[in-house]
C-alpha positions as CSV (number, residue, x, y, z in Angstrom):
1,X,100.6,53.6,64.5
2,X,101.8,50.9,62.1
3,X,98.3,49.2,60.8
4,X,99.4,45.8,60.5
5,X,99.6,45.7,64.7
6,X,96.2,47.7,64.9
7,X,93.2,45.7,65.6
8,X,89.5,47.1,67.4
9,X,90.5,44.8,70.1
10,X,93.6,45.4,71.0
11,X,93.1,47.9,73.8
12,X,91.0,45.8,75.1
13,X,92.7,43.1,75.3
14,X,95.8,45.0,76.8
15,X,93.7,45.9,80.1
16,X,92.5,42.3,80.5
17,X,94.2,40.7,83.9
18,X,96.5,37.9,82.8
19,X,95.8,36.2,86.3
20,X,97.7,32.3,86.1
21,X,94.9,30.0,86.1
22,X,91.9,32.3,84.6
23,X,93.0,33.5,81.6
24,X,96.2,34.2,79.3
25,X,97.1,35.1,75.5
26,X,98.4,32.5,73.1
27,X,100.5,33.5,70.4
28,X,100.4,31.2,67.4
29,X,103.8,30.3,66.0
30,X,102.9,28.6,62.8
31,X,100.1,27.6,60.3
32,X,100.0,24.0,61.8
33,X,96.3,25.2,62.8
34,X,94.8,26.3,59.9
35,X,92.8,23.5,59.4
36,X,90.6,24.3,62.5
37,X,90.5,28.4,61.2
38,X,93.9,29.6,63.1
39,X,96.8,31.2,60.9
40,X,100.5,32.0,62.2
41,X,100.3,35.2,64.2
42,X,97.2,35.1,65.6
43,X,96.2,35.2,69.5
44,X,94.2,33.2,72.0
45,X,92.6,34.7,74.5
46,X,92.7,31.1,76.5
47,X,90.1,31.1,79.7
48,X,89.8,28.1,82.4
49,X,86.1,27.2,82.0
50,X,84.1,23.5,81.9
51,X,84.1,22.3,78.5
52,X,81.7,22.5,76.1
53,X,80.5,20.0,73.0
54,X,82.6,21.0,70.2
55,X,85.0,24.2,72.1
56,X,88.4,25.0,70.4
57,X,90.6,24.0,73.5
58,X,94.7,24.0,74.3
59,X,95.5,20.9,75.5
60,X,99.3,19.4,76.7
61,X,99.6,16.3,74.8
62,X,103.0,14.4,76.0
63,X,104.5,17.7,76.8
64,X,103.6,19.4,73.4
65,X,100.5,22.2,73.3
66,X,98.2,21.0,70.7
67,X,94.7,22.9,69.7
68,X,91.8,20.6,69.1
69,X,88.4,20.5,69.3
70,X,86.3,18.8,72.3
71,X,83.6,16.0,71.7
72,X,81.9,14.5,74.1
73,X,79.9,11.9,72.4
74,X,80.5,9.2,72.0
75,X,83.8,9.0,73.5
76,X,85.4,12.3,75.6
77,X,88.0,13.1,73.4
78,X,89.8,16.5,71.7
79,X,90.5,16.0,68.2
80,X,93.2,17.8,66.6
81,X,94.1,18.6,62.7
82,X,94.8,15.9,61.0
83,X,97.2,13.8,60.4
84,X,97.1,13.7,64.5
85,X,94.1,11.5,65.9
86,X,91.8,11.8,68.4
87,X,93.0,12.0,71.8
88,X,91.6,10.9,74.7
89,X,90.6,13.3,77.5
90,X,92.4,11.3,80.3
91,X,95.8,11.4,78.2
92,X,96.2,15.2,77.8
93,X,96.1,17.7,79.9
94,X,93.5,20.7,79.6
95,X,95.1,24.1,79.2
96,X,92.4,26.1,78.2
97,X,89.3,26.6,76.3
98,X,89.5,29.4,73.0
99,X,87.3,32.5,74.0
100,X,88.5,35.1,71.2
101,X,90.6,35.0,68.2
102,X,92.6,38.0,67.3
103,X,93.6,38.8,63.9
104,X,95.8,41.4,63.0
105,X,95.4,42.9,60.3
């Protein structure tokens, strides 16, 4: 088995049910992330679930997926790495909240 596709949690995350609207994998493309602890090649495991005071969520933001971070107070809004701004919650659309990162190493 080639080590740098090995990871403890792999397996399990092979037998999880990729069911549309419950949960799903997010492969990250680039390093556009790193600011909020995310490097190019990791996975998401992305789960539908009420949100949280400071949850790492994917969020649609005028048709481009965007991770950020939720805040409730004072205003509802996900903030994203910079240079991007705070967006409100009524102007993007909630994809999922961040349940596991997967590095492989």
């Amino acid at each position: 088995m080639d080590s740098t596709h090995s990871h403890p949690l792999l397996p399990i995350l092979d037998q999880i049910p990729h069911q549309p609207g419950r949960t799903f994998l997010h492969q990250v493309e680039s390093d556009q992330w790193k600011e909020l602890g995310v490097r190019k090649q990791d996975r998401l495991l992305i789960e539908f679930r009420p949100l949280k005071e400071g949850d790492l969520a994917l969020i649609l933001h005028h048709g481009q997926a965007i991770l950020t971070r939720y805040h409730h107070l004072p205003q509802t809004t996900f903030t994203p790495p910079s240079p991007l701004q705070p967006i409100r919650k009524d102007d993007a659309v909630l994809q999922g909240v961040v349940t596991c990162l997967v590095r492989t190493m």
